[in-house]
N, C-alpha and C positions, 0 to 999 in steps of 0.2 A: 415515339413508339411506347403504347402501355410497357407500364410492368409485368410481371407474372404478376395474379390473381391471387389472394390473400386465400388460405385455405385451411380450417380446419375440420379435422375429421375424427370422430370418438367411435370406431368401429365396435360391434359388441351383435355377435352371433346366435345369441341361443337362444331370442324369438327371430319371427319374419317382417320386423317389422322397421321403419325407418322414415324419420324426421330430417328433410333440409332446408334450411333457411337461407337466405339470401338478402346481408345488410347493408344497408350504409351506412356512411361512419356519420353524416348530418340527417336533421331531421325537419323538423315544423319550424326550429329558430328561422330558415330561412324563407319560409312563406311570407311575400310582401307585406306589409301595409294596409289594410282592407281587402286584404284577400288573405284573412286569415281560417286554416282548413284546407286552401286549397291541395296541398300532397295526401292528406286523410283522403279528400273526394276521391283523387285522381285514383291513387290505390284502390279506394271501393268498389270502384268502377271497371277496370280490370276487368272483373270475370263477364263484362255485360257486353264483349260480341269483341272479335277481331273480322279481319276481311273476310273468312272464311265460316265463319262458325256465327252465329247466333249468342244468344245469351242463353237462352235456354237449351241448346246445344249445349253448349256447353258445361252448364249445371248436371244436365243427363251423363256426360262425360264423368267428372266428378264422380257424381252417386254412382256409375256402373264401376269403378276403379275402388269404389270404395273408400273413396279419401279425402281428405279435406284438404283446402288452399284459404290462406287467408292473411291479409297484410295485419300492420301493426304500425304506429306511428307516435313516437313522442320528441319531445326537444331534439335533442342530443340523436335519435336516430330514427330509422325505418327500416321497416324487415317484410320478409315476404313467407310465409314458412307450409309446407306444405307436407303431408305425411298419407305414406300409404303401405300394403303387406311388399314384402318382396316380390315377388312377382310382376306386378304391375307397378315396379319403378322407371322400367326406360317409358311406358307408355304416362306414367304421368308429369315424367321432364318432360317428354316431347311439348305434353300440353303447357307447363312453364317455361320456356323457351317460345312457344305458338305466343301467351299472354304478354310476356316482357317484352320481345321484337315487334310483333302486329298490332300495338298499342293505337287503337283508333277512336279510344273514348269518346263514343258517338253522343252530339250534344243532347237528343233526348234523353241517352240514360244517364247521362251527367246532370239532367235537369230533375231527373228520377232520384239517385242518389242522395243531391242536395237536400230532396224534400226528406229521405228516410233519416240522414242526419240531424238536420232539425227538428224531427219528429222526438230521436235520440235523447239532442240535447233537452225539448222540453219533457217528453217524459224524465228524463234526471234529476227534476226538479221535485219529484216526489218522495226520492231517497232522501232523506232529511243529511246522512250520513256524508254523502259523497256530495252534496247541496252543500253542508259545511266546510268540509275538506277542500273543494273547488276555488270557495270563495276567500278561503285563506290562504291558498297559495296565491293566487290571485294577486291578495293585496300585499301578501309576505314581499312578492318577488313581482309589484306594479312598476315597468319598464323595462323588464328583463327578459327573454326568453322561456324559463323556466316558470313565469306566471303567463304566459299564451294558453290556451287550450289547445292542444295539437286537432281537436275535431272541428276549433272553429266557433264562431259566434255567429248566431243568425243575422246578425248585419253583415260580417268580416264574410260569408258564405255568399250572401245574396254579390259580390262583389266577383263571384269565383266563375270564370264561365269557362269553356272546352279550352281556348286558350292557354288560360292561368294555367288549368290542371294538366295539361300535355308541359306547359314550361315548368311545371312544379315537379312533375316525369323527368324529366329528362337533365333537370339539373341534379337532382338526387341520383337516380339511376344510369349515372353515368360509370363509364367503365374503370378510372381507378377511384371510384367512391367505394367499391361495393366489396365485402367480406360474403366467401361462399364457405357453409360451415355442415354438416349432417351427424349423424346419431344413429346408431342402429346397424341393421342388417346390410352393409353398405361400406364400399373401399374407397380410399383417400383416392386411386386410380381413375376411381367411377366419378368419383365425384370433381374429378380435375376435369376431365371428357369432356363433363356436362358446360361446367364453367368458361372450357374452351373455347366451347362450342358457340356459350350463348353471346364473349363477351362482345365479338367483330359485333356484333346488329346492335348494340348500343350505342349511346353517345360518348363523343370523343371530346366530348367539351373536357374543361377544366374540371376539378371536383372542388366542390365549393371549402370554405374553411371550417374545421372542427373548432376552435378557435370559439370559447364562451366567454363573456364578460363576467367580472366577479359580481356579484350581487351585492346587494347597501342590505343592512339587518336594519330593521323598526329601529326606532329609539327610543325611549318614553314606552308606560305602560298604554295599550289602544285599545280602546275594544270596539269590535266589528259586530251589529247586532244584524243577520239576515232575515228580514223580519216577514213570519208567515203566521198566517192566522188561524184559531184558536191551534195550537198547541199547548197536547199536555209533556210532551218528551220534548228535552233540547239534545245538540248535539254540539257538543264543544271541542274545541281544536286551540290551545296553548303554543307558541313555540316561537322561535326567532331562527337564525342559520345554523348549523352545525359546525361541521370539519369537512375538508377535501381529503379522499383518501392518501394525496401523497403528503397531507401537512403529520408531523413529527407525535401529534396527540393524537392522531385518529384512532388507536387500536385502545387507548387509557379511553377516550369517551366513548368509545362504541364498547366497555367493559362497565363506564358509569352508567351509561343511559340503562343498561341490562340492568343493574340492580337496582336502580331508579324503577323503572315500567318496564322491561321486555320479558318478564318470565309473574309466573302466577301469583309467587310467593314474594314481586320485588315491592317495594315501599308504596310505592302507587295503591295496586290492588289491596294490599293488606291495610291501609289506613282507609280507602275511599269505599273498596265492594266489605272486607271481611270486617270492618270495628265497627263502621257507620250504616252499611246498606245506602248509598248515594247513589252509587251507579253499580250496573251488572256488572260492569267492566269497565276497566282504567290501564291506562299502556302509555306511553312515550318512543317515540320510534328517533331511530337515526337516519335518514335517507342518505343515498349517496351516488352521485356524477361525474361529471368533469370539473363544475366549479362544486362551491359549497353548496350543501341543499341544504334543508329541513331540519333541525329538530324538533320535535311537536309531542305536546301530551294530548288525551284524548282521552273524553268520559261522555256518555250520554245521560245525564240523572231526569227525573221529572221536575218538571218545569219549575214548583214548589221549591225544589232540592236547590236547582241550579246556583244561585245566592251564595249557599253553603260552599257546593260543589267547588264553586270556583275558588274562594276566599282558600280554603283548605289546601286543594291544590298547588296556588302561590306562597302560600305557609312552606309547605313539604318543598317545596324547590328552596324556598329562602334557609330553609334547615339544615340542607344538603349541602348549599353552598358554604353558609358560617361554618356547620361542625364536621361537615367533611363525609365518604362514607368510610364505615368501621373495615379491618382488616379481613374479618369475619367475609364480611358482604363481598368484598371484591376478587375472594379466593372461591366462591358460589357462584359469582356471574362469570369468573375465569371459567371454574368446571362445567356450566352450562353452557357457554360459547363452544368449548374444546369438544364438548361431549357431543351435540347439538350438531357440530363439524360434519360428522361422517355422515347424516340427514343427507347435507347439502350435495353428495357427491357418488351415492350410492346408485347410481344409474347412469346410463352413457351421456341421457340426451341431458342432464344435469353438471357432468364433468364439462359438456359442451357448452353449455351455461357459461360456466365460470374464466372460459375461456374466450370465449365471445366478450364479455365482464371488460375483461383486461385490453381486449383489443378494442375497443368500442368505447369503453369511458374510460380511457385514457389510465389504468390505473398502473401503479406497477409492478414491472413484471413478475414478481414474488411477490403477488399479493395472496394469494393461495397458498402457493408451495410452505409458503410461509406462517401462515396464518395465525396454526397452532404454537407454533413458537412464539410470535408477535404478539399472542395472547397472554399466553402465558407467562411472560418477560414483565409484564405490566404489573405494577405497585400499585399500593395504596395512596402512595404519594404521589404515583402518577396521575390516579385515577382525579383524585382532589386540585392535582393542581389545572389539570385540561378542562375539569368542570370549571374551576375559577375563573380558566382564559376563556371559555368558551358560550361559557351561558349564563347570563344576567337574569336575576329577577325583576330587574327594575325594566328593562326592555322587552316587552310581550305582546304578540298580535293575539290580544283575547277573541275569537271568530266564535259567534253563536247562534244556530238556527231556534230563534223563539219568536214569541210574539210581544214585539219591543211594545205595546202600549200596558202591557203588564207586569213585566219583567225590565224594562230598562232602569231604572230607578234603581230596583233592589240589586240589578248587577253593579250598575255603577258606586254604590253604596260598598259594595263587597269587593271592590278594588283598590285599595290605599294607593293616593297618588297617581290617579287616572288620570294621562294627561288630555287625552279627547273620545269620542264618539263617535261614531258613526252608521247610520240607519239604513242598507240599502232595502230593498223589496225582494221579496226571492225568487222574480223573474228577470230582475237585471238583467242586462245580456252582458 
C-alpha cells in the first residue's frame, strides 16, 4: 500500500489567486538510451486530447477558466504546474485529474509534438547564449545525466514514439514518485482532496531511483570552440564542478563565487565591463542539485575582444586563488547574500519554492531555515580555503560560440597551457 502523499502547502489569502504543482522526485536522467526526450514529449503532449475531450477542447477549457497548465522537465525532476483565480479551482483540478488518469497520448499528436520540439531545439540555435551554455554542459557533464538535454536531440527524439512516452508517463508519474505542493488562495485540506483523489488512477509501479552519479570534473585546460559563421559577438562559458549543497564548503563557496561574479560591483564585472569595456557583462554562477553541478564564468565580448576576454578572465581566477579574497570582499558578499535573502521568500508561491528545493534536490533540511546564519558564520579563511579545494585554474572547459576559422588561433594563443581543442559546428545534435 502507497504511503500518504508528500504535501506541501504555503497558503496566503489576500489575492484570489493560486499556483499547484505536482512533482517528481526523477526526471529525464531516466529516459532510455536513444530515446532521449521521451518524458519532455510525453508531458507536452498531455493537453492534446483524453478520451473524452479533444485537444482543442480542451485548450477552450483552459482559456475559459483563465488559466494556465503547463509541465516542466529537467534531470533530477518533473512537475506539472498549473494556476488559476479562486473560483475556478475545483473546475480546473477536475481538468488535472481528467489529463494525469486519461493519458491517451494519441500517436498523431505525439508525432505533432515531436516535430514542434525539434522545431524548439533548432530555433535554439540562434541564441548564441543558450547555444553556449548547452554545449558546455554538454561536454562539462559528457556521460552523466546532468549533460542529457531534458528536451532531447533530434536523433534521441526521432527514437521516441507513443510507446516510449506513455512508459516515460508512467514510470515518472507514478504514485510514491510524486510531491503535490500549492501557493495561494488555497488550504493544505483542499489540496490533500485533490491528491487523494488523483492518486488511486496512477501507477503503482515502483518509483524509480533519485539516486545520481557523482560527475568527473575536466582536467587539463580544454577549450570547446562551437563554431558559427561570420560572427562579430562570442559567447563564452568558463567553469569546471562546484560543491553539493550538503558538502561542509558549500555556503564559504557560494559567499566566494558572490564576490568573484554574482553582484555588479564583484571583481568580475569591475575588471572586465567597468576598467576595460570587454564585455557588457560578466558573472560566475554557483549551480546547485543533488550531485555537484557547475561552476561557470560568463562574458559575451566582440569577437575582436574575445582573445583578451578570455586570457584576463583566467588571470582574475589564478589571482583569486594565489592571494585569496580580502576581508573587506567577503563581509560584502555575506551582506549581499543575507540582505538578497528576504527577495527569495517574500511571496507564498516563492516560500513554496524553497521547500519543494529541499524535498526534491535532496538538500538539507535546514538549508533555509538556516541560511542566514550559514552565511554569515563564513570566514575569510573559509571563503579562501573552499576556493582552493574547489576551483582550479589549471582545469577549465573554455566553451565558445565564434567562428573558429578566425578566432581559433588567437584563442588558443590566449590560453597558457592548453591542453586540447575542439571544433564542433553549431548544429551538432
Amino acid at each position: 500500500m502507497s504511503a500518504a502523499p508528500t504535501i506541501f502547502c504555503e497558503p496566503a489569502h489576500d489575492l484570489p489567486l493560486v499556483d499547484v504543482f505536482i512533482h517528481a522526485r526523477t526526471g529525464a536522467q531516466h529516459d532510455p538510451a536513444g530515446q532521449e526526450g521521451a518524458l519532455n514529449l510525453a508531458l507536452r503532449t498531455l493537453r492534446r486530447g483524453t478520451r473524452t475531450r479533444s485537444a482543442r477542447e480542451i485548450d477552450a477549457l483552459v482559456d475559459r477558466l483563465g488559466a494556465e497548465f503547463g509541465p516542466s522537465v529537467d534531470a533530477s525532476s518533473a512537475g506539472i504546474h498549473a494556476a488559476v483565480i479562486r473560483r475556478n479551482v475545483p473546475a480546473l483540478l477536475d481538468l488535472v485529474v481528467e489529463l494525469l488518469t486519461d493519458v491517451t497520448l494519441p500517436e498523431a499528436e505525439i508525432a505533432q509534438v515531436r516535430r514542434e520540439v525539434k522545431a524548439d531545439i533548432v530555433d535554439g540555435r540562434d541564441d548564441d547564449r543558450s547555444l553556449a551554455g548547452r554545449h558546455f554542459r554538454r561536454t562539462l557533464f559528457a556521460g552523466h545525466p546532468y549533460g542529457r538535454p531534458a528536451a532531447g536531440t533530434l536523433g534521441g527524439l526521432d527514437g521516441v514514439d507513443r510507446a516510449a512516452a506513455h512508459a516515460a508517463f508512467q514510470r515518472t508519474f507514478c504514485r510514491d514518485n510524486l510531491v503535490f505542493s500549492a501557493a495561494g488562495d488555497i488550504t493544505a485540506a483542499e489540496l490533500t482532496a485533490f491528491a487523494d483523489r488523483l492518486l488511486p488512477s496512477l501507477s503503482a509501479q515502483p518509483a524509480p531511483s533519485t539516486a545520481v552519479p557523482p560527475p568527473k570534473p575536466v582536467r587539463g585546460r580544454r577549450l570547446l570552440i562551437v563554431d558559427k559563421p561570420d560572427r562579430t559577438q562570442t559567447q563564452i562559458y568558463i567553469g569546471n564542478l562546484g560543491t553539493q549543497p550538503r558538502d561542509r564548503d558549500h555556503f564559504a563557496l557560494m559567499v566566494g563565487n558572490t564576490l568573484f561574479g554574482g553582484t555588479f560591483t564583484a571583481r568580475l564585472m569591475r575588471e572586465i565591463r567597468s576598467k576595460r569595456g570587454l564585455s557588457y557583462g560578466a558573472s560566475s554562477r554557483l549551480s546547485r542539485d543533488r550531485a555537484r553541478e557547475a561552476w561557470a564564468m560568463w562574458t559575451f565580448p566582440a569577437a575582436t575582444d574575445a582573445p583578451l576576454c578570455v586570457g584576463l578572465q583566467l588571470s582574475l581566477l589564478e589571482r583569486l586563488l594565489e592571494r585569496g579574497a580580502t576581508a573587506r570582499e567577503v563581509s560584502f558578499a555575506r551582506s549581499f547574500l543575507t540582505r538578497n535573502y528576504a527577495f527569495d521568500r517574500d511571496t507564498a508561491t516563492k516560500r513554496l519554492m524553497q521547500r519543494l528545493d529541499v524535498e526534491l534536490l535532496d538538500l538539507p533540511k535546514s538549508y533555509y531555515s538556516e541560511y542566514v546564519d550559514r552565511v554569515n558564520a563564513v570566514t575569510a579563511d573559509d571563503v579562501n580555503a573552499a576556493l582552493r579545494r574547489r576551483l582550479s585554474a589549471d582545469d577549465l572547459l573554455i566553451t565558445v560560440v565564434a567562428t573558429a576559422e578566425t578566432l581559433r588561433g588567437p584563442l588558443e594563443a590566449a590560453i597558457p597551457g592548453l591542453r586540447d581543442t575542439r571544433v564542433i559546428p553549431f548544429d551538432h545534435d
